[in-house]
C-alpha positions in Angstrom: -21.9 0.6 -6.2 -22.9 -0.6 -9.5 -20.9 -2.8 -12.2 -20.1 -0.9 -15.2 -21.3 -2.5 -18.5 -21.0 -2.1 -22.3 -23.3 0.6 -22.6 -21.8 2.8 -20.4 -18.2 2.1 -21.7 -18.0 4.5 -24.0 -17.6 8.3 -23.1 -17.9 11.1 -25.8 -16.4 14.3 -25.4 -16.8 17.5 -26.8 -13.3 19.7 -25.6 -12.3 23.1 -26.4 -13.5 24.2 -23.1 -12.0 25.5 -20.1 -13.2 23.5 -16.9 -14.4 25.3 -14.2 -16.0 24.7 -10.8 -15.9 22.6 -7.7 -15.0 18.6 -7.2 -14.9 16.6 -4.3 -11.8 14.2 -3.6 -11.7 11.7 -1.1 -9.4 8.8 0.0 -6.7 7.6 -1.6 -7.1 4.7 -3.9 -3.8 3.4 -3.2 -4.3 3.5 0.9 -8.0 2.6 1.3 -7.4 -0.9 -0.4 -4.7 -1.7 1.8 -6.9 -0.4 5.3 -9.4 -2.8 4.2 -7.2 -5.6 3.9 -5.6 -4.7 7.0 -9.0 -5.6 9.1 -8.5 -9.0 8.5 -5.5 -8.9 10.8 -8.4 -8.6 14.2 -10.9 -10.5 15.0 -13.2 -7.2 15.6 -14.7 -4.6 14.1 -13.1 -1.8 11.7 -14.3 1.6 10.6 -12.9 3.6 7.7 -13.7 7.1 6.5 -13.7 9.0 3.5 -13.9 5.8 1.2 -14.0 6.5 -2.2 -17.0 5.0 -4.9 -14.9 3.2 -6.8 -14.2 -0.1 -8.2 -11.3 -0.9 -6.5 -13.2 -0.3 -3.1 -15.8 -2.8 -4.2 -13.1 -5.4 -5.6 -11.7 -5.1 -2.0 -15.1 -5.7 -0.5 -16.2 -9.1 -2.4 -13.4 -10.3 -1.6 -13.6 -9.4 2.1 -16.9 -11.3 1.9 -16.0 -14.5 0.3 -13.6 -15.1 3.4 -16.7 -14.8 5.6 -16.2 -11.0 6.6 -19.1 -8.6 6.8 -18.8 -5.7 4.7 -21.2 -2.4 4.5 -20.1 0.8 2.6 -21.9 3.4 2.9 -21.3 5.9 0.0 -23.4 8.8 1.1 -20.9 9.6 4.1 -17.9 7.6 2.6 -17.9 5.3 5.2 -17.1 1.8 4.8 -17.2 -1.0 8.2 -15.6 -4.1 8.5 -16.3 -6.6 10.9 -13.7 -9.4 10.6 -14.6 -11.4 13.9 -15.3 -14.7 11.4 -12.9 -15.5 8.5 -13.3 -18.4 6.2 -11.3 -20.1 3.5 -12.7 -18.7 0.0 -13.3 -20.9 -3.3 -10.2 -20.6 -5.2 -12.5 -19.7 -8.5 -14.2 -17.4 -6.7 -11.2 -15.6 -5.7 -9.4 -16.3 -9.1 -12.8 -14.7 -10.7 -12.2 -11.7 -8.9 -8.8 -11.5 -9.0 -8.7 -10.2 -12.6 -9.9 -6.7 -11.6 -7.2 -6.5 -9.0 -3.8 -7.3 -7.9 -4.8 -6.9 -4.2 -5.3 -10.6 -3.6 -1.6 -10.5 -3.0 -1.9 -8.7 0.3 -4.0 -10.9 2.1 -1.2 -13.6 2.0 0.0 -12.1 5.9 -3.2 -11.4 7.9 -4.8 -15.0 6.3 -1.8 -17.0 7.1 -2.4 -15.4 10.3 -6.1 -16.2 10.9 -6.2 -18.8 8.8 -2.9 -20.8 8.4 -3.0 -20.4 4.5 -3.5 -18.3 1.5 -4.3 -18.7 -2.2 -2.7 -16.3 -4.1 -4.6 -16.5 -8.3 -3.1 -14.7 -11.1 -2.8 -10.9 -10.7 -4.3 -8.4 -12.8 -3.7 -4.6 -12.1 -2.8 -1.6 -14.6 -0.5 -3.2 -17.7 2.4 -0.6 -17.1 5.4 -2.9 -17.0 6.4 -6.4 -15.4 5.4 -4.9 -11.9 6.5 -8.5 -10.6 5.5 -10.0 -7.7 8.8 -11.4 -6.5 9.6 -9.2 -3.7 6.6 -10.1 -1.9 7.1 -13.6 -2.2 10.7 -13.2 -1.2 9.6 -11.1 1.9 7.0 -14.0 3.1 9.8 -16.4 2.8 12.1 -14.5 5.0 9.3 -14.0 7.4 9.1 -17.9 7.5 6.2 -18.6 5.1 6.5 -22.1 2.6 5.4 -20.5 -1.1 3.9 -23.5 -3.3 4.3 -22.0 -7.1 2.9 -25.4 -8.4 -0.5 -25.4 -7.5 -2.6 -25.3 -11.2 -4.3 -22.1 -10.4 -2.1 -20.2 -8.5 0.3 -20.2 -6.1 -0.8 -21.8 -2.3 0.9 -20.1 0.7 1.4 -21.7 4.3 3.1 -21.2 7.3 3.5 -24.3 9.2 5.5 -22.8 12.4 3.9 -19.4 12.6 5.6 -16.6 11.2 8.7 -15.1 12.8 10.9 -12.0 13.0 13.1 -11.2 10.3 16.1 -8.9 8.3 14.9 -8.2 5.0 16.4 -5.9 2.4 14.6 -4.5 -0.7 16.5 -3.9 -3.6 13.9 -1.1 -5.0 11.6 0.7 -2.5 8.5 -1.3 -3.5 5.5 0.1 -2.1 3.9 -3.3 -2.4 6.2 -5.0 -1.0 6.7 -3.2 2.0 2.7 -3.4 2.4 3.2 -6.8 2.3 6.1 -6.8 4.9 4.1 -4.7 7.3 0.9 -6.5 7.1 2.7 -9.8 7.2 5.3 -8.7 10.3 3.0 -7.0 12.8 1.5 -10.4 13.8 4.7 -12.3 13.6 6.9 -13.7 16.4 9.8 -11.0 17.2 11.3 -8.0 15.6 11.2 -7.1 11.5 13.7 -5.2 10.2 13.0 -3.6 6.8 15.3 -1.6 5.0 15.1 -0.1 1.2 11.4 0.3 2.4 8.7 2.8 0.5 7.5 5.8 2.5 5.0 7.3 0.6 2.1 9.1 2.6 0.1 6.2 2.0 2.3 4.0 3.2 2.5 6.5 6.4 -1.1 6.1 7.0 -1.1 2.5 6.9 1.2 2.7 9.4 -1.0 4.7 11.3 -3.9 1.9 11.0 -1.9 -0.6 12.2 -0.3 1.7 15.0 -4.1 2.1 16.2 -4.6 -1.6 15.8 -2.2 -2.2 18.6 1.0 -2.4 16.6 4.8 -1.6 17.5 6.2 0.4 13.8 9.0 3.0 14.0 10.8 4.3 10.6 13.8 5.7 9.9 15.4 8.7 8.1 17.1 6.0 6.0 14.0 4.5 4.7 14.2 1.1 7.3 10.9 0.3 8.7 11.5 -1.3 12.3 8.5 -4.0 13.5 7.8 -5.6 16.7 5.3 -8.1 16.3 2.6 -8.2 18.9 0.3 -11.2 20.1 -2.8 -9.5 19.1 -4.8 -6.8 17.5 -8.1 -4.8 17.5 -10.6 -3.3 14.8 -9.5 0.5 13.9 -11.4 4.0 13.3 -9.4 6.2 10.8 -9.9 9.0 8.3 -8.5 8.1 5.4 -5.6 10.9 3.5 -7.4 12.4 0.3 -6.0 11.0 -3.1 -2.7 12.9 -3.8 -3.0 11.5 -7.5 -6.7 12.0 -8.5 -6.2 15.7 -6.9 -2.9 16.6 -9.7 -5.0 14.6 -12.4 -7.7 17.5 -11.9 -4.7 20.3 -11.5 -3.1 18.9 -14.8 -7.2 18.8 -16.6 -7.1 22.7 -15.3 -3.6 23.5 -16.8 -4.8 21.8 -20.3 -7.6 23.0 -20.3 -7.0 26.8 -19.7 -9.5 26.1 -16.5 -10.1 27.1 -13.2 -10.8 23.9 -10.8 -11.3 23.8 -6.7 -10.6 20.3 -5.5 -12.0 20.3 -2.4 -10.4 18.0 0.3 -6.6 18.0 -1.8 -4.0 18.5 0.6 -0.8 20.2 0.8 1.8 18.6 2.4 1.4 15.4 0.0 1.4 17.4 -3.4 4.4 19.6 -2.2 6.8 18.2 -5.6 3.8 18.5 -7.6 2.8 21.9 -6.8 6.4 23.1 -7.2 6.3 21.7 -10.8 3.3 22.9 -11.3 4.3 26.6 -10.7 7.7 26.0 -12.5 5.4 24.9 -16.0 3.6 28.3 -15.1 0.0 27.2 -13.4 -1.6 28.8 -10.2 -2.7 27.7 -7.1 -3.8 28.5 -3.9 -3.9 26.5 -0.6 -6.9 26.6 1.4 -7.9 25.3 4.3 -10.2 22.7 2.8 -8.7 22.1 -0.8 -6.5 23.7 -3.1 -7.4 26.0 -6.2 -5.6 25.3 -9.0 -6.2 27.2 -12.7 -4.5 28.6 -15.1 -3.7 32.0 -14.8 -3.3 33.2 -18.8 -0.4 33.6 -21.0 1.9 30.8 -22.3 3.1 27.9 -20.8 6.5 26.7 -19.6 8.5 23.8 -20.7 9.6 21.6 -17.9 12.3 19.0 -17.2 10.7 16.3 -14.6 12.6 13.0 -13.2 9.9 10.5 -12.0 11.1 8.5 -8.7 9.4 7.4 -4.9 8.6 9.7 -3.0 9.7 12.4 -1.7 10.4 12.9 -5.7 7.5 13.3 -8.2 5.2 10.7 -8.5 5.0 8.2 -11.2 1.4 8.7 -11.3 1.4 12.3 -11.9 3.4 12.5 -15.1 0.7 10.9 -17.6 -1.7 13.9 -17.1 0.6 16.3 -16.7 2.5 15.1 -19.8 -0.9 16.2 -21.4 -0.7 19.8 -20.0 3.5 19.9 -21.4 1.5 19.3 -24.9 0.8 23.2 -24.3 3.6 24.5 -23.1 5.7 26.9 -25.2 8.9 25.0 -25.7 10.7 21.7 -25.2 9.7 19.3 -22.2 12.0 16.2 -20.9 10.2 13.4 -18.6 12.7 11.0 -17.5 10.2 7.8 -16.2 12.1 5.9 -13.6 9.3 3.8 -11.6 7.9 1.7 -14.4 9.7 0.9 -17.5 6.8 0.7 -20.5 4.7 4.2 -18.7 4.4 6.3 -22.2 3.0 4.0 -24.3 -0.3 6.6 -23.3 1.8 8.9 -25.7 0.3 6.4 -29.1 -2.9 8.7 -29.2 -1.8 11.6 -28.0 0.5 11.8 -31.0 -2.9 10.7 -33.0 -4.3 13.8 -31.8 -1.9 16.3 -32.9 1.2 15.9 -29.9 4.3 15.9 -30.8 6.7 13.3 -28.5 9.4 11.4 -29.4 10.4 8.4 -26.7 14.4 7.1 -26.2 15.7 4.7 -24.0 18.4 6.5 -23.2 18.2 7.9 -19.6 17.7 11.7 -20.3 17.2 12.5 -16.6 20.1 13.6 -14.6 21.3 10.5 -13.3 21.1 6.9 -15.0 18.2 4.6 -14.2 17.7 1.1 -13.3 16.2 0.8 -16.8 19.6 1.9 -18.5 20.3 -0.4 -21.0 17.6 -2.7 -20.9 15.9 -1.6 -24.6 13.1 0.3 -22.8 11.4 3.6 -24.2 11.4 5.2 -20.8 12.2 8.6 -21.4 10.2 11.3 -23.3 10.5 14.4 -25.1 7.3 16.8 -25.7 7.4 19.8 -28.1 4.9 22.6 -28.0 3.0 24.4 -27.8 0.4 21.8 -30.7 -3.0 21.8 -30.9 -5.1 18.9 -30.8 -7.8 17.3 -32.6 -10.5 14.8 -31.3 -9.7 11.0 -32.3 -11.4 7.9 -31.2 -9.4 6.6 -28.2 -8.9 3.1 -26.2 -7.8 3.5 -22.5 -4.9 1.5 -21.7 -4.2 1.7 -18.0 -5.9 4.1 -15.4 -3.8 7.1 -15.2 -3.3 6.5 -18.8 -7.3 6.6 -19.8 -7.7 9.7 -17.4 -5.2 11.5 -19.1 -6.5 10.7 -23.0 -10.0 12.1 -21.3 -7.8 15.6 -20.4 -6.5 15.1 -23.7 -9.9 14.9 -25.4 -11.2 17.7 -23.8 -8.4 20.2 -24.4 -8.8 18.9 -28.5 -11.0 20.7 -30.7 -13.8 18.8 -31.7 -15.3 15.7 -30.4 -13.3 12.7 -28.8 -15.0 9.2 -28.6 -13.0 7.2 -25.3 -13.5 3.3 -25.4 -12.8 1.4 -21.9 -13.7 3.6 -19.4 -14.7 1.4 -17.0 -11.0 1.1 -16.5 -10.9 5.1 -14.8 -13.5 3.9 -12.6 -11.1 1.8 -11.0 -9.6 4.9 -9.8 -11.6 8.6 -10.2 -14.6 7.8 -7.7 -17.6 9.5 -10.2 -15.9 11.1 -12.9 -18.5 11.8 -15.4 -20.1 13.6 -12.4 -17.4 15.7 -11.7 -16.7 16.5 -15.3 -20.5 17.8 -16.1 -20.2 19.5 -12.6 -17.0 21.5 -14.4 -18.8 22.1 -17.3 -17.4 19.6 -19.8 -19.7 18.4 -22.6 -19.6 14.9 -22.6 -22.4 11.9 -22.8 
């Protein structure tokens, strides 16, 4: 994989046209990360499938190698190997260098502390969507027995002098970081981890399942408690990882905008079950195959829509911003009530630019009151359509964010000029591929 420079940071798009065609999806972005960092926990050999080309995989990867592992991704077959039977300490600045594409650094607290009897922890980068702190999973080391150092100069030093051991630990949100953390942190530790308020996305699920091949003891609840006994020892794992849920409704929402007709090859129904009810209800079509889902739209006018973000099982903070761009269409009034991350629509700046109409309120106009209730944040939004839109020059803020200002730009008449791409690249493995392969005029 290849860095992405100036030149090639700018993407200009001619819209007006339907997409059509056939894209590939693979892994999700959100679970191959956390696989990868999960092969530091043995001292063997690890081989994922269906590994995404994208810049998240390769963040992952150097810094894999600059604690001594051995990394090789092939990109052709989407397979990515891992052999973690040496790990070194890594340069702080090296890590701290790298650390500004990423906020995965955090992770690798658990399975270091465990090889290695420490962890450096540098500032955090990430998507700027909110506070998204990082106090839970400091929290959950310290239950599990870790000693957090918050005053070393470039980061924040973490040790465990006796080992880490078994603990109760409650999360007051079902962070999916934080119960990443937890597992990855518990499965080596001495006795039994009890986590309740845990996350239980899919990708969390499959993680689950890596570690379960790795030789761990994880059951979970109905009631969203995550049970671990830890285990003296691991091995290196073989698994398949689940196809992106969220890059799959990103290309359903460019279809719906669009007035396309788009085959993702590899999406998969179980995971996209909320989405593809909402998707129906706004008045798109799909159909379920047996390897990827068709999704267009079938003619006519649009719906309006009321959607309330939450964790899953409820629909996905990620797949509002796109969709938000499709509700720019719709024939009517649309409500989307963001309760995952408090400062989500500022993506909403250019989309007004371009001809939208929304109006944002902090007022909780979902059907229940929020945690953000009362604490001054724009968090809900309003979309009137159907408008039509009008290319605009464009700067990406955040991933989902930029991907949906590029379904934005080409459902606008005219041409579209999109600055910071190499931020989607974090995310959508070969985008500009995928949109020539659809028939989108861009260069």
């Amino acid at each position: 994989m290849s860095d992405v420079n100036a030149d090639n940071d700018v993407l200009r798009v001619v819209g007006g046209k339907p997409l059509s065609g056939q894209i590939k999806v693979r892994g999700a972005k959100n679970f191959v990360s956390k696989a990868m960092v999960a092969a530091l926990l043995a001292p063997g050999t690890s081989v994922l499938k269906n590994v995404p080309e994208i810049r998240d995989v390769r963040v992952v990867s150097d810094l894999l190698r600059l604690h001594g592992v051995n990394v090789n991704f092939d990109d052709a077959k989407g397979i990515i190997t891992i052999d973690a039977s040496h790990v070194d300490l890594a340069d702080v600045a090296d890590v701290d260098t790298l650390a500004g594409s990423s906020r995965i650094p955090i992770l690798f607290s658990g399975p270091l502390v465990h090889r290695l009897g420490e962890a450096f922890i540098p500032s955090l980068g990430g998507c700027r969507i909110g506070d998204r702190p990082i106090d839970f999973h400091l929290e959950t080391l310290r239950r599990l027995g870790a000693t957090v150092d918050k005053e070393h100069a470039d980061g924040i030093h973490i040790t465990a002098p006796n080992g880490l051991h078994g603990a109760k630990i409650h999360l007051p949100y079902p962070s999916v970081g934080a119960t990443e953390q937890t597992l990855l942190a518990a499965v080596l530790a001495d006795g039994k981890t009890e986590l309740s308020g845990a996350a239980i996305e899919p990708e969390i699920m499959d993680l689950i399942c890596v570690l379960q091949k790795m030789g761990a003891i994880i059951s979970v609840d109905v009631d969203r408690t995550i049970r671990i006994e830890g285990v003296e020892k691991l091995k290196g794992y073989e698994h398949t990882a689940l196809t992106d849920r969220i890059e799959a409704a990103s290309w359903a929402s460019a279809a719906l905008a669009t007035r396309g007709d788009i085959f993702v090859k590899g999406a998969t129904q179980p995971e996209m079950m909320t989405f593809l009810n909402v998707f129906r209800k706004i008045g798109g079509e799909f159909e379920v195959r047996d390897d990827g889902i068709r999704f267009w739209h079938p003619g006519g006018d649009l719906k309006p829509v009321a959607i309330e973000t939450d964790v899953h099982p409820g629909f996905m903070t990620d797949w509002q911003q796109p969709l938000v761009v499709a509700l720019t269409q719709a024939n009517g009034l649309s409500i989307v009530h963001e309760t995952v991350y408090e400062n989500r629509f500022g993506f909403t700046k250019p989309l007004v630019q371009m001809g939208a109409t929304i109006q944002l309120y902090r007022e909780c106009l979902g059907s229940l009151p929020c945690r953000f209730q009362q604490r001054n944040f724009e968090h809900s939004a309003v979309i009137f359509g159907p408008t039509p839109l009008t290319g605009q020059d464009i700067d990406v803020p955040d991933l989902r964010g930029g991907f949906s200002h590029l379904i934005a730009a080409l459902a606008a008449s005219g041409p579209s000029t999109v600055h910071g791409i190499s931020l989607i690249d974090r995310g959508y493995a070969d985008f500009r591929g995928k949109l020539r392969a659809l028939g989108a005029e861009i260069e």
